[in-house]
SEPAMI-489328 format. One record per residue (C-alpha): residue number from 1; x, y, z. Coordinates in Angstrom, 1 decimal. Layout:
! residues N
 seq      X      Y      Z
 NUM      X      Y      Z
...
***
This chain:
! residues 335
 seq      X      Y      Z
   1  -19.7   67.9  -15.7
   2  -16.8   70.3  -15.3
   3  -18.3   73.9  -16.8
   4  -15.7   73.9  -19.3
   5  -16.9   71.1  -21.2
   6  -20.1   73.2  -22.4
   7  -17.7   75.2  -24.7
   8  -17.0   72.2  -26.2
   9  -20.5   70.5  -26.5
  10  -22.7   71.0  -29.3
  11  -25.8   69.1  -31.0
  12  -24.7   65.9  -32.4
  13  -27.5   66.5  -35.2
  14  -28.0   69.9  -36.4
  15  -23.8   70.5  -35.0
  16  -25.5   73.8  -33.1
  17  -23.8   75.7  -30.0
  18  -25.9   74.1  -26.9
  19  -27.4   76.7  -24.2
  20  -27.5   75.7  -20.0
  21  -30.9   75.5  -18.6
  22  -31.6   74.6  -15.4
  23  -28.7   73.9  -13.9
  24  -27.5   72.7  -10.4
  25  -23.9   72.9   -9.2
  26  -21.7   70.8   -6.5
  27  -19.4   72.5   -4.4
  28  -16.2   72.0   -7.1
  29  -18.7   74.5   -9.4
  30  -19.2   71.4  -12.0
  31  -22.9   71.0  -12.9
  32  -24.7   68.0  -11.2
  33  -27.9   68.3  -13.3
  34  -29.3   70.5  -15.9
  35  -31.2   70.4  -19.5
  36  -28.7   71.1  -22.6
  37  -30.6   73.4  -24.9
  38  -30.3   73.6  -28.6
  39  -31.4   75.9  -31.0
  40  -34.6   74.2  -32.6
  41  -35.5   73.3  -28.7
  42  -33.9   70.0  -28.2
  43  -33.2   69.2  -24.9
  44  -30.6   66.8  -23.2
  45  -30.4   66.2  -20.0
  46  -27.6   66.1  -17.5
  47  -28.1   63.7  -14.8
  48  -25.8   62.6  -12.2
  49  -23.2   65.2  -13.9
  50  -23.3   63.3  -16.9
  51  -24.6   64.8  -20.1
  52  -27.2   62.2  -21.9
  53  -27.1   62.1  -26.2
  54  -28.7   59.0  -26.0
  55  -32.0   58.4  -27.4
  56  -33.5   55.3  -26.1
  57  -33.8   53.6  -30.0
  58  -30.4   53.5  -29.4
  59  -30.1   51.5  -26.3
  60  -30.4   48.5  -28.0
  61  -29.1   44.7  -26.4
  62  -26.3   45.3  -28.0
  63  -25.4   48.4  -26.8
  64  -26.2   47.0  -23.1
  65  -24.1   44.1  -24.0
  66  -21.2   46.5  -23.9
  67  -22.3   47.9  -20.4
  68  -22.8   44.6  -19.2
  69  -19.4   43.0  -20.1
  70  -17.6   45.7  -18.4
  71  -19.7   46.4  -15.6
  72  -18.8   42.4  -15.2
  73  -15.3   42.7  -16.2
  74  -14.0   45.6  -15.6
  75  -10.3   46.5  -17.4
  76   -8.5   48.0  -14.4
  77   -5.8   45.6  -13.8
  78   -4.7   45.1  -17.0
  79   -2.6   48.9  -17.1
  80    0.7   46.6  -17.6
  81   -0.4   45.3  -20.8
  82   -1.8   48.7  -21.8
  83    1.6   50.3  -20.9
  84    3.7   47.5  -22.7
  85    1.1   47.3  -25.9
  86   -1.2   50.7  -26.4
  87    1.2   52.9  -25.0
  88    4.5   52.0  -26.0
  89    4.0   50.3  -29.6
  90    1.1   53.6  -30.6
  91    2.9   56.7  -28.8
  92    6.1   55.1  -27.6
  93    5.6   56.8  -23.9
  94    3.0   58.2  -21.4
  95    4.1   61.9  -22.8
  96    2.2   62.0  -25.0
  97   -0.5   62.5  -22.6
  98    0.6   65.4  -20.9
  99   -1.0   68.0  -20.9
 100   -3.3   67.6  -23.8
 101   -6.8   67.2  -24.0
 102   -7.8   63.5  -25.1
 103  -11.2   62.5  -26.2
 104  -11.4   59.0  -25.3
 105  -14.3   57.8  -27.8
 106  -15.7   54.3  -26.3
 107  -14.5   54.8  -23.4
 108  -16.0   51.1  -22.3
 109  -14.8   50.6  -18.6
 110  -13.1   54.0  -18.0
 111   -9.6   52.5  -17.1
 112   -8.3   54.3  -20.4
 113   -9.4   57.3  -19.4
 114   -8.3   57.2  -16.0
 115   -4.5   56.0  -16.9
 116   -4.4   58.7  -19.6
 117   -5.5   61.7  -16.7
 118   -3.0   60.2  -14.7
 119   -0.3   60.1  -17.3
 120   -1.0   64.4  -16.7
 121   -3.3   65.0  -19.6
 122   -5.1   68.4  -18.9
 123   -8.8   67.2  -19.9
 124   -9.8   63.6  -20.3
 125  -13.5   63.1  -22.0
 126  -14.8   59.9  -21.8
 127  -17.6   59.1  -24.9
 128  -19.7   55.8  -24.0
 129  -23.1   55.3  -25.2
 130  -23.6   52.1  -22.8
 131  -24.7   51.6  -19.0
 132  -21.4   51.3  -17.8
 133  -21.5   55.2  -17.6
 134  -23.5   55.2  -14.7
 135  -21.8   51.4  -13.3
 136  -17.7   50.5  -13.5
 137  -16.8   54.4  -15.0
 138  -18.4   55.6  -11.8
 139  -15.9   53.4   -9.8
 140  -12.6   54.3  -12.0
 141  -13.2   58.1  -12.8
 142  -15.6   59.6   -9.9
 143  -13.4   62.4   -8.2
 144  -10.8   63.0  -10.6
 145  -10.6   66.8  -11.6
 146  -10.9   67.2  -15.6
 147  -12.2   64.2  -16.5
 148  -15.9   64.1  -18.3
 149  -17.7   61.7  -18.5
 150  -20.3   62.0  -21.5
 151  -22.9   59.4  -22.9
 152  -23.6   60.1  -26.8
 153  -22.7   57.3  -29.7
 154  -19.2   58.0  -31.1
 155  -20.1   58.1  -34.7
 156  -22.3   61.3  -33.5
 157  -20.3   63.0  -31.7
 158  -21.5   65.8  -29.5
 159  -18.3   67.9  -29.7
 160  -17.8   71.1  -32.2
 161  -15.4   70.3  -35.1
 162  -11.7   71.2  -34.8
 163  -12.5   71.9  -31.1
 164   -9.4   69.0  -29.7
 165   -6.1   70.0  -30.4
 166   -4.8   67.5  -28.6
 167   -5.9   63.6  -29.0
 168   -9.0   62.0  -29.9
 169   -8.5   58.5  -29.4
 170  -10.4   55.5  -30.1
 171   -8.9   51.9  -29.6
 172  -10.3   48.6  -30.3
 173  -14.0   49.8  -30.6
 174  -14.1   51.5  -34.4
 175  -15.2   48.4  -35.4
 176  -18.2   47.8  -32.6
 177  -19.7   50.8  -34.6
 178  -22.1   50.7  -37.2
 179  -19.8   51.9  -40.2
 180  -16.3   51.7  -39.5
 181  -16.0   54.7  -42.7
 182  -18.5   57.2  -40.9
 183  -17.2   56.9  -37.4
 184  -13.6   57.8  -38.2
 185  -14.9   60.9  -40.6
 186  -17.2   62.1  -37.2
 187  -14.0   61.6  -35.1
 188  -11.7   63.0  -37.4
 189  -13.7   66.3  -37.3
 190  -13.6   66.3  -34.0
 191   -9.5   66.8  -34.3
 192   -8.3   70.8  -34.7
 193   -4.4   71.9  -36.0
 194   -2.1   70.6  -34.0
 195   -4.2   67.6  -33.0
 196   -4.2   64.1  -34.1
 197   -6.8   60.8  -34.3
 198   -5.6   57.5  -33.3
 199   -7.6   54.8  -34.1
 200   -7.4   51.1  -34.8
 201   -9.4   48.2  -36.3
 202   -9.7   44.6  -36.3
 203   -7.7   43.1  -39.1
 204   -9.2   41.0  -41.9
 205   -6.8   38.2  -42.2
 206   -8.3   36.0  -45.2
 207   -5.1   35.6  -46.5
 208   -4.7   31.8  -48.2
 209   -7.3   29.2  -47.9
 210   -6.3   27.9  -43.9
 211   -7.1   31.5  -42.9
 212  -10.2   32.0  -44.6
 213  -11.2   28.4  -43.2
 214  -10.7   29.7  -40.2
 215  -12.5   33.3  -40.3
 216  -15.4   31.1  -41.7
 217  -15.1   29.1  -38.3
 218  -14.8   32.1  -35.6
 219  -17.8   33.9  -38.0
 220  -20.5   30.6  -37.8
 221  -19.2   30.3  -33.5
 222  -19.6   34.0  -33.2
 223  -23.4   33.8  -35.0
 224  -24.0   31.3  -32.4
 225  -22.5   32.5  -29.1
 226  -23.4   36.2  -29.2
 227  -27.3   35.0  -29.6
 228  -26.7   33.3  -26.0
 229  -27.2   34.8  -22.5
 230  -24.9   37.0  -20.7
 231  -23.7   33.6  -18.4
 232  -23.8   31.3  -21.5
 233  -21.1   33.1  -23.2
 234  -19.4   33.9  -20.0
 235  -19.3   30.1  -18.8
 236  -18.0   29.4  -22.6
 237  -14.8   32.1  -22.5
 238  -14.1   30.8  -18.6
 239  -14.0   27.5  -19.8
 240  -11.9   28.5  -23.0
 241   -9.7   30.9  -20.6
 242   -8.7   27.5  -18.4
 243   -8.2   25.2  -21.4
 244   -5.7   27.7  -22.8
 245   -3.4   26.4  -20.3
 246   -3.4   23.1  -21.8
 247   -0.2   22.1  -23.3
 248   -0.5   21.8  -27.4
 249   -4.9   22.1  -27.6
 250   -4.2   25.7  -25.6
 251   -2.3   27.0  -28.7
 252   -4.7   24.9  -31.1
 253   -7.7   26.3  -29.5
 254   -6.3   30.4  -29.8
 255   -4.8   29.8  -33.4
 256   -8.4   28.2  -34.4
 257   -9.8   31.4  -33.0
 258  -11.9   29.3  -30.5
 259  -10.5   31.4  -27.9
 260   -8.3   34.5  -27.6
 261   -5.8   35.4  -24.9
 262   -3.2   37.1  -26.6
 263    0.0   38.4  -25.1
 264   -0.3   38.5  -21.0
 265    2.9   40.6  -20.2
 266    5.3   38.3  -17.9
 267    5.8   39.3  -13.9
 268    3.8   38.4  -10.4
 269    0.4   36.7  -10.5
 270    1.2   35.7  -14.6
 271   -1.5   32.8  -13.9
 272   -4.4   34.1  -12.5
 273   -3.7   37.3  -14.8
 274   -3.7   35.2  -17.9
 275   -6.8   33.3  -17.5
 276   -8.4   36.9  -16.9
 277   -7.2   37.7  -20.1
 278   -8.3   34.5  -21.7
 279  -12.1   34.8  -20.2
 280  -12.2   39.1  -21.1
 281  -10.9   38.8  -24.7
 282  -12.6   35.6  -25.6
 283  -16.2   37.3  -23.8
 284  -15.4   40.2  -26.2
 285  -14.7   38.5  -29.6
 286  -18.0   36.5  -28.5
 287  -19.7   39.2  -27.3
 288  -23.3   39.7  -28.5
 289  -22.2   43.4  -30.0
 290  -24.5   43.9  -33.3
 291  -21.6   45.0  -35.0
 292  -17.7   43.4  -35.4
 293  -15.9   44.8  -39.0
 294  -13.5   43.1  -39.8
 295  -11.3   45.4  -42.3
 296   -8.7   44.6  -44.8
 297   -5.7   46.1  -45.2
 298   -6.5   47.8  -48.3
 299   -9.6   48.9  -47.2
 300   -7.8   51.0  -44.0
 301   -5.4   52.4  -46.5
 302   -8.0   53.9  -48.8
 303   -9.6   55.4  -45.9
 304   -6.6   56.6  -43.8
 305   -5.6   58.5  -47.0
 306   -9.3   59.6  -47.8
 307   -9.0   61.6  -44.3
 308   -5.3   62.8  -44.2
 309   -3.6   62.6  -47.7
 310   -0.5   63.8  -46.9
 311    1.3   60.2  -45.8
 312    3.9   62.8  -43.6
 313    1.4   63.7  -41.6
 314    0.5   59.4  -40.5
 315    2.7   57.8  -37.7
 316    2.8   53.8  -37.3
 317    1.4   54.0  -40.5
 318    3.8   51.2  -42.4
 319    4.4   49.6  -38.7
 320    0.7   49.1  -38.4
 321    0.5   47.2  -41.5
 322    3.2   44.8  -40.3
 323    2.3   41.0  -39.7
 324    2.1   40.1  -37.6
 325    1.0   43.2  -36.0
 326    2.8   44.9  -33.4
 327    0.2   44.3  -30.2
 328   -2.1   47.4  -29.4
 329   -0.6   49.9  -32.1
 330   -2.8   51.7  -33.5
 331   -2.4   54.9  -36.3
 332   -2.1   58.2  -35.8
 333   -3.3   60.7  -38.1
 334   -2.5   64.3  -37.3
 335   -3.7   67.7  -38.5
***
């Protein structure tokens, strides 16, 4: 935990300034371990330089399910597509980055977090409430200077309001949450002027009676397959990944929403990097996760304009609502 960070921290519940206690330092000067003290006499600890805002009702299977899938899979090699997707259809280059503080809010495997410090951000903090804080984001972020790593649920944040004036970030994972509304108002008051909140959520396409048939199908599969074991579902999105490659049932199977690869950016090692992709996003829309909105378009409307009014103030916003979709955009709502 770099020492800056504790100007930043507060109590995710009463939103109080947080006190050191006990603390033990490395030779960089960050803080190893030590007790974060709030006013009424909470106390979260700081173990293996990672502040903990977990309480263990929260560790729930599904929450390990998420520290499980990417302890297993890991998100590292897929920078190309976040480069060609995330990067390029949200902020159109890795400037953005630079120096800037991003909060990277379900932070999952860490590779985000780590691309975006190496893009030249100034301070990278990585929110995950799962195990993979202490697994994979060991591997991807250990040793970089001005990255955080901190453990804490994202729809309680615990970071002061208007404290980022930079970018608080949260892609593909608003929806893992347990109300898609209340996590984007706690990240939004995270963001202070100059600042912005980028965030994206599954779509709800319904639209005509074929689509709805086939959101009933993927919601009865899903029902089924996320109450199976860790290697059930993992066999199933292998075997789905090497069917894909199928001539003709491939592109039946991901239009049905049996399986989903997506877009695999072309170049060396296509193959084996496709069937990756096949296995991780298939895992992931099967995953065991207690919670997967799906959101209309209306429904993102009303509450992108609840939290920033002013429509001047919202990039991608009518490219975001294009279908289909550009891949990986995501809005941006700024301060």
């Amino acid at each position: 935990m770099t020492p800056g960070l504790l100007e930043l921290l507060c109590d995710p519940v009463d939103r109080q300034p947080l006190r050191l206690d006990n603390a033990s330092y490395d030779a960089r000067g960050h803080i190893v371990s030590a007790e974060l003290v709030s006013s009424t006499g909470q106390r979260y600890p700081v173990i293996d330089g990672v502040p903990r805002f977990h309480r263990q009702p929260e560790m729930t299977s599904s929450v390990e399910s998420f520290g499980d899938e990417w302890n297993h899979f890991d998100f590292i090699a897929f920078r190309d597509n976040w480069l060609q997707h995330t990067v390029r259809n949200t902020f159109g280059s890795l400037e953005a980055f630079r120096g800037k503080v991003v909060v990277d809010a379900g932070a999952g495997s860490g590779s985000q977090s780590r691309w975006i410090h190496e893009a030249g951000a100034a301070h990278v903090i990585a929110l995950e409430l799962s195990h993979s804080v202490d697994g994979v984001m060991r591997r991807n972020l250990d040793g970089l200077e001005g990255v955080d790593i901190v453990q804490c649920s994202i729809d309680a944040p615990p970071l002061r309001d208007a404290c980022i004036p930079g970018i608080v970030i949260c892609h593909n994972v608003i929806q893992h949450t347990r109300s898609v509304e209340d996590t984007a108002r706690s990240l939004w008051r995270l963001v202070g002027p100059g600042g912005e909140f980028v965030f994206n959520c599954y779509p709800k396409n319904d639209l005509g009676w074929l689509r709805r048939m086939r959101l009933r199908l993927y919601e009865g599969l899903r029902a089924f397959l996320s109450r199976r074991s860790f290697g059930f579902r993992l066999a199933y999105a292998r075997t789905m990944s090497v069917l894909r490659f199928v001539p003709l049932l491939g592109l039946v199977l991901e239009k049905s929403m049996l399986m989903v690869r997506g877009d695999v950016v072309p170049g060396p090692n296509w193959i084996r990097r496709a069937y990756r992709a096949g296995a991780l996003n298939t895992f992931d829309c099967y995953g065991s996760h207690a919670w997967q909105h799906l959101k209309s378009d209306d429904e993102i409307r009303a509450l992108v304009a609840e939290l920033q009014p002013d429509p001047s103030r919202i990039g991608n916003l009518d490219r975001y609502f294009l279908r289909p979709q550009p891949i990986g955009i995501a809005l941006r709502l700024s301060r």
